[in-house]
PyMOL CGO cylinders between C-alpha atoms (Angstrom):
from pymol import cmd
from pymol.cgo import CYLINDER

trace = [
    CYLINDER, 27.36, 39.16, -46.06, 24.36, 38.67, -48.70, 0.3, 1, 1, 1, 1, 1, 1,
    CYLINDER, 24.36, 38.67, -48.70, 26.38, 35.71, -50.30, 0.3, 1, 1, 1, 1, 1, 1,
    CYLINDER, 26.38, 35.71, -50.30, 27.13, 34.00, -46.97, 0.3, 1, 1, 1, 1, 1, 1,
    CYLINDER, 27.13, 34.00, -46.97, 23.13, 34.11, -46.01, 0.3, 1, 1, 1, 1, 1, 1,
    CYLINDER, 23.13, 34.11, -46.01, 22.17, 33.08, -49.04, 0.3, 1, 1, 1, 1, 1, 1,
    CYLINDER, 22.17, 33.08, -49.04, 24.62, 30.35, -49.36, 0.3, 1, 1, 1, 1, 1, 1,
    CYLINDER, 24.62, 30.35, -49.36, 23.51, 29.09, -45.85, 0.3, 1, 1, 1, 1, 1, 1,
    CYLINDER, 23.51, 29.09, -45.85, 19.95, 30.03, -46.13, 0.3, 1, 1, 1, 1, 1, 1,
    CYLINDER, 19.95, 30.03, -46.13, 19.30, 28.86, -49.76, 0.3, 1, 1, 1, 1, 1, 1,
    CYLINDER, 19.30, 28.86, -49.76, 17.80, 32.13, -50.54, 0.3, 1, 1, 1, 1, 1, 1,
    CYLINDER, 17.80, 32.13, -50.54, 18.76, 34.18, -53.48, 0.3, 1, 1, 1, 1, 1, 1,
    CYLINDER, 18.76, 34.18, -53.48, 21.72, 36.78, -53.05, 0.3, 1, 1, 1, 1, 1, 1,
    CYLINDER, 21.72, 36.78, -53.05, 20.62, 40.53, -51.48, 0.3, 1, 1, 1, 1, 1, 1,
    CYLINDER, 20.62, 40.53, -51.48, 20.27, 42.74, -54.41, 0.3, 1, 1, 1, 1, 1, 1,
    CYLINDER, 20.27, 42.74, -54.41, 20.32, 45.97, -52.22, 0.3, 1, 1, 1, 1, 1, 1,
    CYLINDER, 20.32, 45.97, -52.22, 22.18, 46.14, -48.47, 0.3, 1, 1, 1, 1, 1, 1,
    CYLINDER, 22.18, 46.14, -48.47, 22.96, 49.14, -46.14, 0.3, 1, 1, 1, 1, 1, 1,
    CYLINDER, 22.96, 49.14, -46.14, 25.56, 49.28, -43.45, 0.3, 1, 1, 1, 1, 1, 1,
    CYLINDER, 25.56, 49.28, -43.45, 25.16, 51.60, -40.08, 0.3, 1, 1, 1, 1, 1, 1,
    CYLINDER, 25.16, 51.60, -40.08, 25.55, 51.71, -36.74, 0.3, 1, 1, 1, 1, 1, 1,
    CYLINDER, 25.55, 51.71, -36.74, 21.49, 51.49, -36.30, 0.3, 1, 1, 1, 1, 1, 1,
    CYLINDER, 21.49, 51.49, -36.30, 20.99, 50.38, -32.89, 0.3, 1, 1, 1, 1, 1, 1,
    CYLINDER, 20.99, 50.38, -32.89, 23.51, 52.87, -31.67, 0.3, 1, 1, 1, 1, 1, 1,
    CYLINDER, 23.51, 52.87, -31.67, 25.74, 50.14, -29.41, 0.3, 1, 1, 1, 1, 1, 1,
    CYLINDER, 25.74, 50.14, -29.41, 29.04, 51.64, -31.75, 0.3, 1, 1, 1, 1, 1, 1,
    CYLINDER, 29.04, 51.64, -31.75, 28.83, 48.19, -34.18, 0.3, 1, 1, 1, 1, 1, 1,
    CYLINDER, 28.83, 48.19, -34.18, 27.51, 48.60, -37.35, 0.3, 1, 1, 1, 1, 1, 1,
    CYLINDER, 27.51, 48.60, -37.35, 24.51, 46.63, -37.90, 0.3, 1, 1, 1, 1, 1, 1,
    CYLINDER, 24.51, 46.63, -37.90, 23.53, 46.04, -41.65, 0.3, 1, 1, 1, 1, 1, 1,
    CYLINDER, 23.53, 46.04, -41.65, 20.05, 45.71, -43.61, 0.3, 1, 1, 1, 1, 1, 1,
    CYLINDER, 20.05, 45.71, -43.61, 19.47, 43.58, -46.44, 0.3, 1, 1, 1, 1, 1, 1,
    CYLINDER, 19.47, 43.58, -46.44, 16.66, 42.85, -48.83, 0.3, 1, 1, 1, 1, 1, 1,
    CYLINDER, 16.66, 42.85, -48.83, 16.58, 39.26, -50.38, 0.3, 1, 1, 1, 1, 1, 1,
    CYLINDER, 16.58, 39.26, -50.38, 13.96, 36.53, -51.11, 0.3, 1, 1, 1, 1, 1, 1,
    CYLINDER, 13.96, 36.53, -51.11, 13.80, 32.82, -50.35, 0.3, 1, 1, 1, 1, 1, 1,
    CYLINDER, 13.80, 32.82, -50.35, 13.14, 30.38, -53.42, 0.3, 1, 1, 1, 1, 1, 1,
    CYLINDER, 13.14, 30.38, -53.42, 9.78, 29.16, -54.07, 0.3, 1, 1, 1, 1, 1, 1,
    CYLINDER, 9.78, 29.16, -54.07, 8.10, 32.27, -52.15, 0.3, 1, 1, 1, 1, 1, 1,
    CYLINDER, 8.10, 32.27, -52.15, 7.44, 35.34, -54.20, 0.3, 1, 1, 1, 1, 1, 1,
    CYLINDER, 7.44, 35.34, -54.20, 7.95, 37.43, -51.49, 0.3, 1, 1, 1, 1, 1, 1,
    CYLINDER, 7.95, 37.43, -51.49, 10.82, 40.28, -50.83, 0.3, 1, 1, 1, 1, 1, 1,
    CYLINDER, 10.82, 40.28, -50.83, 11.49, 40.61, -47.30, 0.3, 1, 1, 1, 1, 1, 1,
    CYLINDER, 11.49, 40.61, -47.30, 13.99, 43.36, -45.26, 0.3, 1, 1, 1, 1, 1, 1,
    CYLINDER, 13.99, 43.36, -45.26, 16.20, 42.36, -43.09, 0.3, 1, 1, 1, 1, 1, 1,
    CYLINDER, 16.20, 42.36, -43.09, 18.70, 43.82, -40.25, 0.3, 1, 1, 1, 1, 1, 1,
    CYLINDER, 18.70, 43.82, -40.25, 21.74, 41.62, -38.53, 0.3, 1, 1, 1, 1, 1, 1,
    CYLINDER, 21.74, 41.62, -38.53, 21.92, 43.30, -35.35, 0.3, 1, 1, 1, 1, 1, 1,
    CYLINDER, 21.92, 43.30, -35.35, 25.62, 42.79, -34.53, 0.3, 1, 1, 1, 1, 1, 1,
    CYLINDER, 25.62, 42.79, -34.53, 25.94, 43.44, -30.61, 0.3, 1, 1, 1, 1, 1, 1,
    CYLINDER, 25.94, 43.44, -30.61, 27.43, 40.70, -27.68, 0.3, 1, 1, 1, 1, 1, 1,
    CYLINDER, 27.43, 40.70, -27.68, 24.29, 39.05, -28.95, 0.3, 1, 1, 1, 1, 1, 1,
    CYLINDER, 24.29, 39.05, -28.95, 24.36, 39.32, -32.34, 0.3, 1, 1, 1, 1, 1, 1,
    CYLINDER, 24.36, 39.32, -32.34, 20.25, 38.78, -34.01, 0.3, 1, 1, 1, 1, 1, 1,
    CYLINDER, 20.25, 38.78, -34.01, 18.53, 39.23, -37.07, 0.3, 1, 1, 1, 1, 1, 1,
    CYLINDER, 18.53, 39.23, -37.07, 15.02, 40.66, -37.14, 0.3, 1, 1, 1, 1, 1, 1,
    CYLINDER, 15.02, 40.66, -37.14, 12.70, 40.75, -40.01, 0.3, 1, 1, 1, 1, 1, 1,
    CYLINDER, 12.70, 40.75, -40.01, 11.86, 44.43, -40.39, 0.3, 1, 1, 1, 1, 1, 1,
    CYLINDER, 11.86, 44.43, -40.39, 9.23, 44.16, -43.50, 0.3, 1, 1, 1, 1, 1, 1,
    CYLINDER, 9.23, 44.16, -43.50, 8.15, 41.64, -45.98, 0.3, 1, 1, 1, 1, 1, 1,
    CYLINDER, 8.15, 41.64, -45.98, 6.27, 42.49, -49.18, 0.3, 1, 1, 1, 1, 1, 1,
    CYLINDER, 6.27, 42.49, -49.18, 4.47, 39.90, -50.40, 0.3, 1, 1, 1, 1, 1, 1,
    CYLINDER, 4.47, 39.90, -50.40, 4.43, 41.15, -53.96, 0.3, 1, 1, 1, 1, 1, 1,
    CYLINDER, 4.43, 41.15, -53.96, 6.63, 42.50, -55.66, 0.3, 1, 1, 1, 1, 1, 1,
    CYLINDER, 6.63, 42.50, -55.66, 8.48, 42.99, -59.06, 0.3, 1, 1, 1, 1, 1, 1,
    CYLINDER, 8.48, 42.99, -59.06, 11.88, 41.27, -59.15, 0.3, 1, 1, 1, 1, 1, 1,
    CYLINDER, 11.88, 41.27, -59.15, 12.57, 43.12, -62.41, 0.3, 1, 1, 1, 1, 1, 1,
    CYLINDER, 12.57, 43.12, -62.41, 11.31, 46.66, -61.83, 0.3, 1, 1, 1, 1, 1, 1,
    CYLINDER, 11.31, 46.66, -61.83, 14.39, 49.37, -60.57, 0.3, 1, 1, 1, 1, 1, 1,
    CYLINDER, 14.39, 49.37, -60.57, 11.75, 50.34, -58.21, 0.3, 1, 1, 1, 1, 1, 1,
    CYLINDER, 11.75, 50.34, -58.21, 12.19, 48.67, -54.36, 0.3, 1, 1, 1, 1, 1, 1,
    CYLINDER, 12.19, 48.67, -54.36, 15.91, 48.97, -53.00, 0.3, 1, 1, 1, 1, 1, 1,
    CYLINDER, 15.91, 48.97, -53.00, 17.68, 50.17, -49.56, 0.3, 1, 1, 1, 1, 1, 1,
    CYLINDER, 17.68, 50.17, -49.56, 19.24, 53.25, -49.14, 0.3, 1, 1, 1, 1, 1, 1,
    CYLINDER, 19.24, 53.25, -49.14, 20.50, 55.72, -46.29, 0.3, 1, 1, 1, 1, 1, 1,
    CYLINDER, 20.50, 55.72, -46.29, 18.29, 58.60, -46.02, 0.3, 1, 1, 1, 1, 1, 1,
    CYLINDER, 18.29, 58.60, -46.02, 19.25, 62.32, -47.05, 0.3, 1, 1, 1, 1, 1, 1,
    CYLINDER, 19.25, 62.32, -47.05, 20.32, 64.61, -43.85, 0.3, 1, 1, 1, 1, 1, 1,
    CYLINDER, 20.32, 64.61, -43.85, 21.99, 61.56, -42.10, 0.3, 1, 1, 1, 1, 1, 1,
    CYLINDER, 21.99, 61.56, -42.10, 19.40, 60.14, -39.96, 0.3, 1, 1, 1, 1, 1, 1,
    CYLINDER, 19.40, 60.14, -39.96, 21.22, 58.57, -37.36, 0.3, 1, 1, 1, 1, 1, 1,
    CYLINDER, 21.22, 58.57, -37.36, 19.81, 54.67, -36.72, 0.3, 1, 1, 1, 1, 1, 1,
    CYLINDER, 19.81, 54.67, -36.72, 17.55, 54.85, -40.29, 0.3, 1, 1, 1, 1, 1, 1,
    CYLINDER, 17.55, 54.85, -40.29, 17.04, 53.45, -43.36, 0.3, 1, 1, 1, 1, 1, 1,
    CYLINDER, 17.04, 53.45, -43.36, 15.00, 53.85, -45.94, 0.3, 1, 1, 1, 1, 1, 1,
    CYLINDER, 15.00, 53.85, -45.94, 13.35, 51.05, -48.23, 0.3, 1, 1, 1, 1, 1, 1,
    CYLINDER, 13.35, 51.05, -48.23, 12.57, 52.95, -50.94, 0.3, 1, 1, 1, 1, 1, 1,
    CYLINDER, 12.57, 52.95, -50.94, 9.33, 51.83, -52.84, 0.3, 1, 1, 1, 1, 1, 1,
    CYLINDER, 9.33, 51.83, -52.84, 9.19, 53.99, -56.25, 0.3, 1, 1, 1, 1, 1, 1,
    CYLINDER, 9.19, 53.99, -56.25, 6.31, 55.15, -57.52, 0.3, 1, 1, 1, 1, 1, 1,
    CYLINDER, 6.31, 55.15, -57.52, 4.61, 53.92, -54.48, 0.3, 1, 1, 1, 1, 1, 1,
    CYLINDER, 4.61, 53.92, -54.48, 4.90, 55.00, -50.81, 0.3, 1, 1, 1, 1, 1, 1,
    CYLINDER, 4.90, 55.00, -50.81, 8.48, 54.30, -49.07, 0.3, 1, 1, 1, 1, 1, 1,
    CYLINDER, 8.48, 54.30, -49.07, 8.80, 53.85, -45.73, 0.3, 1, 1, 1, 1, 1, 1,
    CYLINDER, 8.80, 53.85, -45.73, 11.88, 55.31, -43.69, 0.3, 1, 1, 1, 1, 1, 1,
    CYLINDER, 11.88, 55.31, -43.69, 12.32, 52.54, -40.61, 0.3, 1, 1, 1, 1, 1, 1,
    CYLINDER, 12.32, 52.54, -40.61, 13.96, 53.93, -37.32, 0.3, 1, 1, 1, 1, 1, 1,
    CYLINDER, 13.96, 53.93, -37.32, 15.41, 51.71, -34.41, 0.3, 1, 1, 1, 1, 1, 1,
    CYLINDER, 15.41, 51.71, -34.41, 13.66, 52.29, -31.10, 0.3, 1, 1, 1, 1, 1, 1,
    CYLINDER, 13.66, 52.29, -31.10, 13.09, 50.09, -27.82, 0.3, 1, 1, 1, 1, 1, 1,
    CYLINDER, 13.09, 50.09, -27.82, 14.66, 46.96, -29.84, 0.3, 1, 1, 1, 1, 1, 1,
    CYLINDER, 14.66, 46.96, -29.84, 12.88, 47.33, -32.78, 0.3, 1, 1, 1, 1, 1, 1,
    CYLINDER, 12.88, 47.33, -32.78, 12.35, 49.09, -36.49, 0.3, 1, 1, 1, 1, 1, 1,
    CYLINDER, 12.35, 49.09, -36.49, 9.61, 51.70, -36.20, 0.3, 1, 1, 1, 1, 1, 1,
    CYLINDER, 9.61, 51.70, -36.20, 8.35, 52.33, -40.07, 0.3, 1, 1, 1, 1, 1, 1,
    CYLINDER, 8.35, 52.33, -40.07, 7.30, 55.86, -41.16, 0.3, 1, 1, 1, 1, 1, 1,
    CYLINDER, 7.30, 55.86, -41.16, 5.62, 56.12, -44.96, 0.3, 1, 1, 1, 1, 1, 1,
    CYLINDER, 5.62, 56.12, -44.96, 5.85, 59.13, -47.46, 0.3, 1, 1, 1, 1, 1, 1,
    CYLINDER, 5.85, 59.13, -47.46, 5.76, 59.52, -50.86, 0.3, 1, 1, 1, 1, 1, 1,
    CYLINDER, 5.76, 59.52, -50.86, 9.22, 58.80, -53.03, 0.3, 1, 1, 1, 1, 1, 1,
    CYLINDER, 9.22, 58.80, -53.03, 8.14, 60.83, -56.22, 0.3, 1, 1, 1, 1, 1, 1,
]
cmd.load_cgo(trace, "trace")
């Protein structure tokens, strides 16, 4: 999935991609993180796979470091149903829900 959009987007390739059922239609949905050449910015996104497939831009951070182990997607722990988390370490990560058609973000503290 991250090759295709970036092949037809001409963004880089997702580094970090989860795969879930998020919406709760009984598809599984996934959420990326990539970035688009020439903008330094990391943005999060979910493909919404339904009768009417869409892709929705859940968060974009407009600075980041593309070499630092620190920003990636993940599941959360105690199986969340519909979440993901876009874990921000040492900084504040947010866990984003799905609720009335869109990602609702929640912060905490990853360390």
């Amino acid at each position: 999935i991250s090759q295709a959009s970036a092949l037809s987007s001409g963004s880089l390739q997702a580094m970090f991609a989860t795969i879930g059922d998020f919406d709760g239609d009984g598809t599984q949905d996934v959420v990326m993180e990539g970035a688009v050449p020439g903008d330094s910015a990391l943005q999060v996104i979910a493909i919404m796979n339904g009768k009417t497939p869409k892709a929705i831009q859940v968060a974009r951070y407009p600075v980041y470091d593309a070499d630092a182990v620190g920003l990636y997607i993940s599941k959360p722990t105690g199986g969340r149903h519909g979440s993901f988390e876009v874990v921000n370490y040492p900084d504040a990560s947010m866990l984003y829900t799905y609720k009335n058609g869109t990602f609702v973000g929640t912060s905490y503290r990853s360390n």
